[in-house]
N, C-alpha and C positions, 0 to 999 in steps of 0.2 A: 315326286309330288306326294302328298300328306293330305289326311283327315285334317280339315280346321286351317290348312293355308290358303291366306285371300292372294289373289293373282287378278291381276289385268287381261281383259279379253278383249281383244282386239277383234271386232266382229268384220262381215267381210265387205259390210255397210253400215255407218253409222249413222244410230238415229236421233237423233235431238233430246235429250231430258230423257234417256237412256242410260242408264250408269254402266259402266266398264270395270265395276270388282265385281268377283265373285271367290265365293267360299264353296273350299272343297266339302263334299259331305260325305260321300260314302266312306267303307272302310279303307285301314291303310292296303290291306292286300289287294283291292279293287283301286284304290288313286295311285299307285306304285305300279301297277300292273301297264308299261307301257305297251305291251302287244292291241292293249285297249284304245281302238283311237278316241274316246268319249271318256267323260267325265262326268260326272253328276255336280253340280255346282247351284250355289241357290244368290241369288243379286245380291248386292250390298249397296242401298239407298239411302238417298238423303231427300227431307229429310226425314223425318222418324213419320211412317204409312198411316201410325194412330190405330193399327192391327193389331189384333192378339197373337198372331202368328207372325210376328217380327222380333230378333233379337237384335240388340244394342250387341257393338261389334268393336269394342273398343272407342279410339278415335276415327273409324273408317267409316260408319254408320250402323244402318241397321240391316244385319240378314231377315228377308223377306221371304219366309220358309214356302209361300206359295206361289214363287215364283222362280222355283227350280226346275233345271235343264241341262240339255245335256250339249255342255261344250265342249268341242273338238280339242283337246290337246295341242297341237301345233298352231293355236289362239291365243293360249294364254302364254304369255309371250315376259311376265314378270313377276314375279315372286314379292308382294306389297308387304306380309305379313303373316302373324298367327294369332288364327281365335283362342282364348282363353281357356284351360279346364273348365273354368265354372261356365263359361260360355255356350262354351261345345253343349257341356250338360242342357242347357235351357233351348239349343237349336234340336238334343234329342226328344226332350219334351215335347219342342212342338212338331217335327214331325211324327212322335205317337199319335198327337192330334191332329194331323192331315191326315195320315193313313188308318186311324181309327185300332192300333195295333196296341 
């Protein structure tokens, strides 16, 4: 698992108008690190929140950087895709702006 790959989480109850992508965020040595049961991942929604803290995520939707969590590994259960360099870049932006960093 990778910085920037969208995977399918399969939660352990699903809830209606819930999306099931999410995007890796942390670094690769923290998303690679299996001994980690968690993952830092932020939704990928449709359709576009009308946020300043949401990126366009190709064709998959939009990362909704305020609505990162932490998903158990043994969830994400399929490998959908990869965010973009310039993508990643603009989900680092806006977490500067959540965390004020």
């Amino acid at each position: 698992m990778r910085r920037g790959e969208i995977w399918r989480y399969q939660p352990v109850m699903a809830r209606e108008g819930v999306s099931t992508l999410r995007l890796i965020v942390p670094t690769d040595a923290l998303a690679s690190d299996d001994r980690i049961a968690t993952v830092y991942a932020a939704q990928i929604v449709t359709p576009d929140p009308g946020r300043l803290l949401a990126v366009k995520i190709g064709s998959h939707g939009w990362a909704y950087l305020l609505e990162i969590e932490r998903a158990l590994r043994s969830r994400l259960v399929e490998r959908i895709g990869e965010a973009t360099e310039e993508e990643m870049g603009q989900v680092d932006a806006a977490l500067r702006a959540v965390f004020d960093i």
